[in-house]
Structures are given as structure tokens and as C-alpha cells.
C-alpha positions as CSV (number, residue, x, y, z in Angstrom):
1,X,-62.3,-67.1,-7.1
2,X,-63.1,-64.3,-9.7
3,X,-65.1,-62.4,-7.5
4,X,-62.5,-62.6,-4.6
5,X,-59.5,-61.6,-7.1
6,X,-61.5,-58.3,-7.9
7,X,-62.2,-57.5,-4.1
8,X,-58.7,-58.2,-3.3
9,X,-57.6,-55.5,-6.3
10,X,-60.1,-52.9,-5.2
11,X,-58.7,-52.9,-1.6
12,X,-55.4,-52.6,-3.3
13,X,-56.6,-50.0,-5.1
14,X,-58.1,-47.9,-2.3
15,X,-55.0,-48.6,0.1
16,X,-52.9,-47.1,-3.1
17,X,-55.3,-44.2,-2.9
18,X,-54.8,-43.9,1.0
19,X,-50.9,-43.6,0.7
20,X,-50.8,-41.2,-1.9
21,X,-53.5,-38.5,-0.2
22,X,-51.3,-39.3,2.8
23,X,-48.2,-38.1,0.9
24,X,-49.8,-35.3,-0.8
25,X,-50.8,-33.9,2.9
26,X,-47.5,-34.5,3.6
27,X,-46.1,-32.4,0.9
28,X,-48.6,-29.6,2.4
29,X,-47.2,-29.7,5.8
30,X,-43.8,-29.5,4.0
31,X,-45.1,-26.2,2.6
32,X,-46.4,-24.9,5.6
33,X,-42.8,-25.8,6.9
34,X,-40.5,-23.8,4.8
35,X,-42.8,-21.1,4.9
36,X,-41.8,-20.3,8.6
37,X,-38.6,-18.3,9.3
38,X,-36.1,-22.2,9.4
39,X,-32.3,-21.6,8.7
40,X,-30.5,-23.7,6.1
41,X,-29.7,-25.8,9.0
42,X,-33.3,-26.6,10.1
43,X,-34.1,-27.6,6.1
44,X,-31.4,-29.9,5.3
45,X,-32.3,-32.2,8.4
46,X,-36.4,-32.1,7.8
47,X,-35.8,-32.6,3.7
48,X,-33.8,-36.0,4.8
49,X,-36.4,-37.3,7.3
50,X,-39.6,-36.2,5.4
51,X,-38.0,-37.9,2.5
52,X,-37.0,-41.3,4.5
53,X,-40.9,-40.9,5.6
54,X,-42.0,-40.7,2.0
55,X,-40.3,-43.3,0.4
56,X,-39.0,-45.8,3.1
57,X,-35.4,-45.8,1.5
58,X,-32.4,-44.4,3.3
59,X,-31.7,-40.6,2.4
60,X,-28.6,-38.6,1.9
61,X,-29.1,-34.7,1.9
62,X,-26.1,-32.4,0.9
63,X,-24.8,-28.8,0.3
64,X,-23.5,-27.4,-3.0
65,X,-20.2,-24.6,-2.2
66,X,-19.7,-22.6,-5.0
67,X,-16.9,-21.2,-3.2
68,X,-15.0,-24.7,-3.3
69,X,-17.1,-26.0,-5.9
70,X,-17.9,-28.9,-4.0
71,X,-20.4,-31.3,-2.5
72,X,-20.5,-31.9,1.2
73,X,-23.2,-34.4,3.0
74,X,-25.2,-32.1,5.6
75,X,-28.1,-34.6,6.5
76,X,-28.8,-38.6,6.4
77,X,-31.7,-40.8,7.3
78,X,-29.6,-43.7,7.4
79,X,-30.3,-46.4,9.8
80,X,-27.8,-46.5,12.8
81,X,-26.0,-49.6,12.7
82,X,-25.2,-49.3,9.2
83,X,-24.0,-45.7,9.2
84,X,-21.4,-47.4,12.4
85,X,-20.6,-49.6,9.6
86,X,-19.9,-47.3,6.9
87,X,-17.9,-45.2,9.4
88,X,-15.3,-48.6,10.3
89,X,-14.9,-48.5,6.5
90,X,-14.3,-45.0,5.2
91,X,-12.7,-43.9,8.5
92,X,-15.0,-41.0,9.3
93,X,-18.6,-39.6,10.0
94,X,-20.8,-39.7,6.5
95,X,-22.2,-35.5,7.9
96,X,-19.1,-33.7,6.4
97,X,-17.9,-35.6,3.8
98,X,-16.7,-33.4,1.0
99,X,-16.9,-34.4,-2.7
100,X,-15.1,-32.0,-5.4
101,X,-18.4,-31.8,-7.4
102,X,-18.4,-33.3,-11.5
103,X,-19.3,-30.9,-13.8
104,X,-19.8,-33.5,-16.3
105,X,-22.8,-34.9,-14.3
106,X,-24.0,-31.7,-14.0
107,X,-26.8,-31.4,-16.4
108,X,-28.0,-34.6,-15.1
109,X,-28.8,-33.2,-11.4
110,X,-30.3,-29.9,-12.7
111,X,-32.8,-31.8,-14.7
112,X,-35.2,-30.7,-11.9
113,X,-35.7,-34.7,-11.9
114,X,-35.2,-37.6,-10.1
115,X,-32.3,-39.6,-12.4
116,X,-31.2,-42.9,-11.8
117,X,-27.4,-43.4,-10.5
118,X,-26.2,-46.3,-12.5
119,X,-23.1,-46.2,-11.0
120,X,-23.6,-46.5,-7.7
121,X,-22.1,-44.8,-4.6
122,X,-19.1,-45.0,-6.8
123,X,-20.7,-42.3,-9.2
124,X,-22.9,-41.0,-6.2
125,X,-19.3,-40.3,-4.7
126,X,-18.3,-38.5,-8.0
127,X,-15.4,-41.1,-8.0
128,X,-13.7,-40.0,-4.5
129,X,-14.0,-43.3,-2.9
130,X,-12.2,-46.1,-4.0
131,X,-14.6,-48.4,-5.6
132,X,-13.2,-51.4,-3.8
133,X,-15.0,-49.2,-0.7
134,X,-17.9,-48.5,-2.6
135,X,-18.8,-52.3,-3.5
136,X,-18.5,-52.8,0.7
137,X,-21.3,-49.7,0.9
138,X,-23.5,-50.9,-1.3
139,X,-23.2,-54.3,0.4
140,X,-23.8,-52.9,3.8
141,X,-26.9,-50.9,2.5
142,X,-28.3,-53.5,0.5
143,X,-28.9,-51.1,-2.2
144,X,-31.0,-51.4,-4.9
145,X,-31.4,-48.2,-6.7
146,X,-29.7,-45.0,-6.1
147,X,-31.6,-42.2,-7.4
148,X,-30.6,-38.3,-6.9
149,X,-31.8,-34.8,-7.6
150,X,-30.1,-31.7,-7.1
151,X,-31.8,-28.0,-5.1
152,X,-31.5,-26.0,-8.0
153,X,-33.5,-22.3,-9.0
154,X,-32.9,-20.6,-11.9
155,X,-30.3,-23.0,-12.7
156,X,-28.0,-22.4,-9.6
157,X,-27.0,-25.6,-7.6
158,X,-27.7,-25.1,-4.3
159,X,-27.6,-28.7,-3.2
160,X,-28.2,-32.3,-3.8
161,X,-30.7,-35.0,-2.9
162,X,-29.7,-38.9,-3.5
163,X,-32.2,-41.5,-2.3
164,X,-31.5,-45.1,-2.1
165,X,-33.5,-47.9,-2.0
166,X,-33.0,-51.2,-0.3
167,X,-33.7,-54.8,-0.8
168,X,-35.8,-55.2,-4.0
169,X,-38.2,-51.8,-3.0
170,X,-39.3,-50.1,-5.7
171,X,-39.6,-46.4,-5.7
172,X,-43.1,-45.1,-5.9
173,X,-44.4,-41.3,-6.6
174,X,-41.6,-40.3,-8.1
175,X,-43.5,-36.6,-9.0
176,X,-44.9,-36.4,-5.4
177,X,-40.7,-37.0,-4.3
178,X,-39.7,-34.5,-7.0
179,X,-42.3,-31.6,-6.4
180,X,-41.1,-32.0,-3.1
181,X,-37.0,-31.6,-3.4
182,X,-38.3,-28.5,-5.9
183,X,-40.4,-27.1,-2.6
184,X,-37.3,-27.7,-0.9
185,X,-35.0,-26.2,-3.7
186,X,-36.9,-22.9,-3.4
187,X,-37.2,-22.4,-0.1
188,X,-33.3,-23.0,0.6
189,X,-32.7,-20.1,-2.3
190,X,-35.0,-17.5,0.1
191,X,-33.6,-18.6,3.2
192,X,-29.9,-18.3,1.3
193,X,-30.6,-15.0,0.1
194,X,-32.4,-14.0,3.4
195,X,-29.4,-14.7,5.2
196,X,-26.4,-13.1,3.0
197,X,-28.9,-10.3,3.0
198,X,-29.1,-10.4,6.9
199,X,-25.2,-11.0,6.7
200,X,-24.2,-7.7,4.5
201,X,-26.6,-5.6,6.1
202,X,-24.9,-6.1,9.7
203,X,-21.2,-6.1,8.1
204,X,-22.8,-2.4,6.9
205,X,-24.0,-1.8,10.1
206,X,-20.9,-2.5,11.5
207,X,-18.7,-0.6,9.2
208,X,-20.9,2.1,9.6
209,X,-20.3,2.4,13.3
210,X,-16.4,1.7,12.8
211,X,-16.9,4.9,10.6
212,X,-18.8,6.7,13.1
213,X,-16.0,6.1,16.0
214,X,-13.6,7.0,13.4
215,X,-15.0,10.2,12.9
216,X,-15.7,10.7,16.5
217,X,-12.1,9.9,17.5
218,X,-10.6,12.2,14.7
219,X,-13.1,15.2,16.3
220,X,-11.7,14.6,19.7
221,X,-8.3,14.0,18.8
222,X,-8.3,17.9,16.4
223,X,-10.1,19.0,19.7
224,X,-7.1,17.7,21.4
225,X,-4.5,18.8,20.2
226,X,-5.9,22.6,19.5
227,X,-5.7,22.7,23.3
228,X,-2.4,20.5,23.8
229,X,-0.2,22.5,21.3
230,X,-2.2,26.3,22.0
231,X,-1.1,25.7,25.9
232,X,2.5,25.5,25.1
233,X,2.6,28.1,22.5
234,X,1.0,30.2,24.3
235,X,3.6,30.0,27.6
236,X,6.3,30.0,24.6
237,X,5.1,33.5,23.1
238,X,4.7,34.9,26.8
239,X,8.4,34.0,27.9
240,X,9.9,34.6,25.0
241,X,8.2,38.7,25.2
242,X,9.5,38.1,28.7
243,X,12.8,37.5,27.7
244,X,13.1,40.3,25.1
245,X,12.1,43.1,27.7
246,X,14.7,41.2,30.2
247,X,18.2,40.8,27.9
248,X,19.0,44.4,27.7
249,X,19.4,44.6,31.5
250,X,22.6,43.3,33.3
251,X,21.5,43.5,36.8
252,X,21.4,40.4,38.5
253,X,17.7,40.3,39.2
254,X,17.2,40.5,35.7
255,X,19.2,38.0,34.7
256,X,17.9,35.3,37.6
257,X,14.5,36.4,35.9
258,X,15.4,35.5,32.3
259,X,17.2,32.2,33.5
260,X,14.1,31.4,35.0
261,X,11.8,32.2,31.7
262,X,14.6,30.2,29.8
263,X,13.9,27.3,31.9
264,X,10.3,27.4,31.6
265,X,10.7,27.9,27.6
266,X,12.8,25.2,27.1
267,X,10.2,22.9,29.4
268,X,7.1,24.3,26.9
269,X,9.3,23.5,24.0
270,X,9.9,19.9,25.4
271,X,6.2,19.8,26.0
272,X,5.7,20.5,22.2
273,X,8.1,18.4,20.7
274,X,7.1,15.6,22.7
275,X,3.4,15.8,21.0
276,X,4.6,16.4,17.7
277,X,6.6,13.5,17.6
278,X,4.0,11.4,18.9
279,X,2.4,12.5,16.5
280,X,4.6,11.4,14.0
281,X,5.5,8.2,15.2
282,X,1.6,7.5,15.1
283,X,1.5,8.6,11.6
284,X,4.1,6.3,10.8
285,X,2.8,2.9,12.1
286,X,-0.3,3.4,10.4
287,X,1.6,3.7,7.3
288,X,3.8,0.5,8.4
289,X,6.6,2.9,7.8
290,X,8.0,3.1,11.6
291,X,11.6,1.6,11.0
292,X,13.0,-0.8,13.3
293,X,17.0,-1.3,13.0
294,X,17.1,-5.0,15.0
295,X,20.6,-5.9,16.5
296,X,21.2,-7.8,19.6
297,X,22.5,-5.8,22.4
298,X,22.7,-5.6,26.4
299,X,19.1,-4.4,27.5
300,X,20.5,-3.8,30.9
301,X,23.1,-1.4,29.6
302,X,20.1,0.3,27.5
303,X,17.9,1.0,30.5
304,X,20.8,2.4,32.8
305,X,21.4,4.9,30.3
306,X,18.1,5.8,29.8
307,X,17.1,5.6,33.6
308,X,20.1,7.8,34.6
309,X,19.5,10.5,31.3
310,X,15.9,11.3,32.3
311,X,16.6,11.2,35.7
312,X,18.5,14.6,34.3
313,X,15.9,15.9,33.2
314,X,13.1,16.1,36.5
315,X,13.7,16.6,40.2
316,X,10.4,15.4,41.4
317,X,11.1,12.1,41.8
318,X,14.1,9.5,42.2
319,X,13.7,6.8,39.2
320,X,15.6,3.6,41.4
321,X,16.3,1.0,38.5
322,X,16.8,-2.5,40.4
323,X,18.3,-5.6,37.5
324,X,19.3,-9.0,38.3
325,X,19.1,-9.7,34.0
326,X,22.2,-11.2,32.3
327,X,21.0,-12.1,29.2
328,X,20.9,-10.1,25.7
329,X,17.6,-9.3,23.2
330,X,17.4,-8.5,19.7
331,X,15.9,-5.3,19.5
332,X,15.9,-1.4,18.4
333,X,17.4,0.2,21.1
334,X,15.9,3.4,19.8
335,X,12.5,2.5,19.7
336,X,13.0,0.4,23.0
337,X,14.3,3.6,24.6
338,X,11.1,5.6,23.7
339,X,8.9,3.1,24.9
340,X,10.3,3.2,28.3
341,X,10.9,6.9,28.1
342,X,6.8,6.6,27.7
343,X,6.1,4.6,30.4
344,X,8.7,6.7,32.7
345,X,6.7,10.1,31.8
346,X,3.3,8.3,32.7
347,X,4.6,7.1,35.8
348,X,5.7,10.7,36.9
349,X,2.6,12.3,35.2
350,X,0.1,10.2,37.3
351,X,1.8,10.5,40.8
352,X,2.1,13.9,41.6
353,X,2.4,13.3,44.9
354,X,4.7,10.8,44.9
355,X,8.5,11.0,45.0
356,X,9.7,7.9,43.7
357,X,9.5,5.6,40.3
358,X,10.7,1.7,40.7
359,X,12.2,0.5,36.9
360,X,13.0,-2.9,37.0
361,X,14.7,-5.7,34.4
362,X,14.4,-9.6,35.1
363,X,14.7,-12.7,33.2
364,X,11.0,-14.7,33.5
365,X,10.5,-17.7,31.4
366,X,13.2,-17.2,29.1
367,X,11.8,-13.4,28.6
368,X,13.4,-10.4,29.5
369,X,10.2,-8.4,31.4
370,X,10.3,-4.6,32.0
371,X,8.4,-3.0,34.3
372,X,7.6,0.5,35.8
373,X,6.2,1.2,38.8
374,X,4.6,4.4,40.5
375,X,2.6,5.0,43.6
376,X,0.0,7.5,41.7
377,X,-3.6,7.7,41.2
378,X,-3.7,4.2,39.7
379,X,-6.3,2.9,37.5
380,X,-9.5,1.2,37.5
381,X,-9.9,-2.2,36.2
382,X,-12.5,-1.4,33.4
383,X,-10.0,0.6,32.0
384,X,-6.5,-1.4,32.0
385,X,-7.2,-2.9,28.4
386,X,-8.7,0.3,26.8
387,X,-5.5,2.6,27.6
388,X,-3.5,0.9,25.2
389,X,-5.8,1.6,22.3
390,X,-5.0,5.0,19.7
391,X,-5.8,8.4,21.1
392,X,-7.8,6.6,24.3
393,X,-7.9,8.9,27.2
394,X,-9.2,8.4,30.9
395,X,-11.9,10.5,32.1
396,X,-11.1,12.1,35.3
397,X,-8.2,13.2,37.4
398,X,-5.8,11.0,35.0
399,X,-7.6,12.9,31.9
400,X,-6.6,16.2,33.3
401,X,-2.9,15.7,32.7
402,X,-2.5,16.5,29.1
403,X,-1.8,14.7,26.0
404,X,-3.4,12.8,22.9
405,X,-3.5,9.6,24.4
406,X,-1.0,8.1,22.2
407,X,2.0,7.3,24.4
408,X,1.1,3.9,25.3
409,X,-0.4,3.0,22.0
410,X,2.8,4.2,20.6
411,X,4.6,1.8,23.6
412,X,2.3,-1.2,23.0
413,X,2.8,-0.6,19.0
414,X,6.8,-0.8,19.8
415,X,6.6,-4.0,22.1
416,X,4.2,-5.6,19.4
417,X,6.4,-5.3,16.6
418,X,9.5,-7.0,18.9
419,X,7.3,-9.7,19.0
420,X,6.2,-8.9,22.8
421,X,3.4,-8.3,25.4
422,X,2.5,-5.7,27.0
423,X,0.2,-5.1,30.2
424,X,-0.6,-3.5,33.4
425,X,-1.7,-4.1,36.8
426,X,-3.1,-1.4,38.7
427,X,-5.8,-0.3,41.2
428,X,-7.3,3.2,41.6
429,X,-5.6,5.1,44.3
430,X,-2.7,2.9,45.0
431,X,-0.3,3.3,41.5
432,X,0.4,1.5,38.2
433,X,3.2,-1.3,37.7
434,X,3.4,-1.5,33.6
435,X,4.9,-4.5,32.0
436,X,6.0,-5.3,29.4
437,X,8.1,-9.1,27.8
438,X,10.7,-9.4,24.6
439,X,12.0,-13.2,23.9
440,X,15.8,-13.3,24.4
441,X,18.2,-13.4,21.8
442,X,19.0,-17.3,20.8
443,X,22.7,-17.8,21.7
């Protein structure tokens, strides 16, 4: 009997021996592990199932937010039928759950050791879950101990490890479990700092090109506008010379001559204040000082007006306004009136060879919707989103026309701030139809 009671502790002994070599080669694979280039993501999981593997007890694997300061449950290894359980109970998945974090516990996770939970998933809850809920847990899981260990370097809390055992088991290599979590607990801090690195080097890059653009765009808008404004000028000085040798005479050729220059002044001058106050109304959204005086008035009135004053002022083409709208908006009928004043130049700009522009007014979905039709040189589809941005202009025949670019960013800005859309359908070759929606006024 003696001699079989020694055998019997020697193969005890050497089957001791067995597990623990087996859990130290473990804990070098674990090494090898975090070593490679894993995401948070990947090590919260494998910490969870290496530890389940380790000590046979059901693992919970969370992440510490300093933002929020709190605790939220990234990873279990809990088995399935009881984490269904526990779900019925609490009324939601266990991955997720956030726990304001205890600061009086503190010091007892950043130990850098495992330290027993005597209050169960009550405490291991930091008191969020009615204990009435807890008792049902802890009778689901058959728990025995509840052990837990924070990820912490240098003293910063990056997370939290809580293992519980089941059923009487006792938890064995409790420095092979803890050098472990402290592997882990490092390698979260590089990966962490790896990937707020990674994240403030591209949100550099990224400013750096927004910086870049800006610069390029301020280049090409100076280039602009040296040739916009010098084209005017220049046709300005000339008729205005012109007009000085001219007004002494009082012969009738003479005068046809300087009614003509007069004309053609007064058109350069338009030309001129027309970029100028672009210009200005540019500046002036960007400085969220472009006042709107909001009243509700009949749109329909508004666009007659406007359609039959500018119809004044080109014979090129017939602007044929078409309504069926009854209904009144709340709006600036100043600002509204440029807007469509924009759209009304760009429609005559881009069809040279056209004689007609369609303005029309319907009601659509309880919306009043606006839109301006020409039979121009259209525009292709890969630019219909671009040519409402600041100073964007198309290369091409519809880029040979002049201007900053700003006339339907100054439009969309205007429809924007009514609390509207604005849009465009076109195709290259066969016109434009811009659109553009306000809500009605409530009655």
C-alpha cells in the first residue's frame, strides 16, 4: 500500500510537471503572438480564449475609456448556453456592456496582480447591476471565485481581465496567469500607441493636403481674377479715351459712335461689378456674415419680376417663365433673386447658340422647386457635383466663358441657408436644367 501511494504521487507529480511546461509554452506562443502587427481588436479576443485555455474557468476581457472613464466588456469565453441565459436576464449582449469604472477599486486592479473579487459580479459589475441580478449570474455560472486583473503600463489602465471559476475548481498558476495579462498589458500599450500614432500622422497628412488645395485654389483663383477684372478694365480705359475724343463733335456719326462706346462701357462695368460682388458675397459667407432678412412672401410674384427685369437687360434670348405655384415660402427675396439671377446668367453664358431660356415654378411634395433650363453645351456627368463647390471651374469650352467660379457656390450657399437643395441634370451637348427646392411657408 506504501509503495503504491508513492507511485500514485509521483505520477501526480510528473502530470503537474506536464501541465505547467505546457502552459509555459503556451505563454511563448502568446509572445510570439503579440509580437506580430494584431490590432486591439485581434488581442482582446486571443487574451480571453488563451486564458479560458489556461485555466479552464470562464473569462471576461474588457476595455478601459479614459475618455468616458469607463469599463466596457470587449471579449468572453463564456460557454453558450449560459451567456443565452445571462442575456434573458440583463436584457442585452454581455460584448458591450459599459460599467462607469470605480476609482475606489482602483489600486486594487493596478496591483499588476491577480486579486480576489469578494463581492462578486456585484463588485465585478462595480455596483451597475442590481444585486438581485447578480445573485441569478452567479447562480447561472456556478461561480466559485471571481478573480480580476487590470492591462496596466506605467500605471495607465488600459483594460481589465476578470476570471471566474466554476464548481469547486481551484485556480492554479496564478504567476504563469499573471505574467501573461502583463504580456498582454504591454503589447495593447504598443499597439494603442502604434495606432494613435498611425491615426495623427494621416489626420496630418490629410490636413496637409487640405492646405495644399487651399493654396492651390487661392493661386488659381489671384490668377483668375488678374485676368477677369484686367479684361474689363482694359475695354473700360479704351471706351472711355474713345469717348473723350468723340464728345466734342455734334455730328451725328459721332454721336451714334459714342452711344455705342457708352453701351459697351456700361456692359464692361456690369461685367466688373458682377465679379466684385461675388466676390464679396463669398467673403461674407465664409465669415457667416451674409444677412438673410426671412419674411414670407409670393415666390411667384418674385420670379416674374425678376424674369421680366433681366429680360431688359439681353436680347439674345427670350427667358419664357411657365408657373402653375400658388403657395407662399419664407425667404429673402433678395438673396433669392440673386440666386436665380445666377442661374439665368449661366444659362445664357453656356448656350451661345441658343435663343431661348425655360424658368419654371411648381409645387412638388409640399416644396416649391425652381428650375432653369437652357439648350447649351451641357455638362458631363463627372462634373455635376463638383460645379457647385468654391471657385470650381470646368475645363474646356464651358471654362472659356469667364468668371471665378463662384456663381453657383454663391447659389447653392443661398438655397442651403433656406433650408433647401440644390441640383442639376445635364448632358454634354444637349443643355442644363438647374434645380433647386425651398419648404413652403406653414399656414
Amino acid at each position: 500500500m506504501t509503495a503504491y501511494s508513492k507511485s500514485d504521487a509521483s505520477v501526480k507529480y510528473t502530470l503537474a510537471s506536464r501541465d505547467f511546461d505546457k502552459k509555459l509554452k503556451q505563454l511563448s506562443e502568446a509572445s510570439i503572438f503579440f509580437l506580430k502587427n494584431s490590432s486591439q481588436k485581434d488581442i482582446f479576443p486571443y487574451v480571453a480564449n488563451k486564458l479560458h485555455i489556461l485555466t479552464n474557468a470562464s473569462v471576461i476581457v474588457s476595455e478601459y475609456i479614459p475618455e468616458t472613464d469607463s469599463i466596457i466588456v470587449r471579449s468572453v469565453s463564456i460557454k453558450k448556453a449560459e451567456r443565452s441565459k445571462i442575456k434573458k436576464i440583463i436584457g442585452k449582449n454581455i460584448i458591450d456592456l459599459d460599467f462607469k469604472f470605480q476609482r475606489s477599486i482602483k489600486s486594487k486592479f493596478i496591483s499588476g496582480r491577480l486579486s480576489k473579487v469578494k463581492g462578486g459580479i456585484y463588485q465585478l459589475s462595480f455596483y451597475r447591476i442590481p444585486k438581485k441580478v447578480c445573485l441569478l449570474i452567479e447562480n447561472i455560472l456556478k461561480v466559485e471565485e471571481i478573480f480580476s486583473m487590470a492591462f496596466v503600463t506605467e500605471k495607465n489602465l488600459l483594460g481589465t481581465v476578470s476570471i471566474i471559476t466554476q464548481n469547486k475548481q481551484v485556480l492554479h498558476d496564478k504567476r504563469i496567469v499573471e505574467a501573461f495579462i502583463n504580456q498582454a498589458a504591454v503589447a495593447l500599450k504598443n499597439k494603442k500607441t502604434k495606432e494613435e500614432l498611425n491615426k495623427t500622422m494621416a489626420s496630418l497628412e490629410k490636413e496637409k493636403e487640405l492646405l495644399i488645395e487651399t493654396e492651390r485654389k487661392k493661386d488659381e483663383f489671384i490668377g483668375i481674377a488678374s485676368h477677369e477684372l484686367k479684361t474689363p478694365l482694359t475695354s473700360v480705359k479704351v471706351y472711355a479715351e474713345l469717348l473723350n475724343k468723340d464728345l466734342p463733335s455734334k455730328d451725328g456719326i459721332r454721336l451714334k459712335r459714342t452711344s455705342h462706346f457708352l453701351s459697351n462701357l456700361l456692359r464692361e462695368l456690369a461685367k466688373i461689378e458682377k465679379l466684385v460682388n461675388d466676390m464679396l458675397s463669398v467673403s461674407k459667407i465664409e465669415k457667416g456674415k451674409l444677412i438673410f432678412e426671412m419674411k414670407k412672401f409670393d415666390l411667384n410674384k418674385l420670379l416674374v419680376e425678376t424674369v421680366n427685369n433681366y429680360q431688359l437687360t439681353i436680347n439674345s434670348h427670350k427667358i419664357i417663365f411657365k408657373s402653375n405655384f400658388k403657395s407662399r415660402i419664407i425667404a429673402d427675396e433678395v438673396r433669392l433673386q440673386q440666386a436665380v439671377i445666377n442661374l439665368l446668367n449661366n444659362a445664357v453664358k453656356y448656350s451661345p447658340k441658343a435663343d431661348k431660356v425655360l424658368v419654371s415654378l411648381k409645387e412638388i411634395n409640399n416644396k416649391a422647386v425652381v428650375s432653369v433650363k437652357d439648350w447649351g453645351t451641357g455638362i458631363s456627368k463627372q462634373y455635376t457635383e463638383k460645379i457647385f463647390e468654391q471657385y470650381y471651374r470646368i475645363d474646356g469650352k464651358r471654362g472659356k466663358q469667364g468668371g471665378f467660379g463662384l456663381g453657383l457656390y454663391i447659389t447653392s450657399e443661398i438655397v442651403k441657408r433656406h433650408g433647401g437643395k440644390i441640383w442639376v441634370n445635364s448632358r454634354l451637348g444637349y443643355g442644363s436644367t438647374f434645380y433647386f427646392s425651398l419648404p413652403l411657408a406653414k399656414t
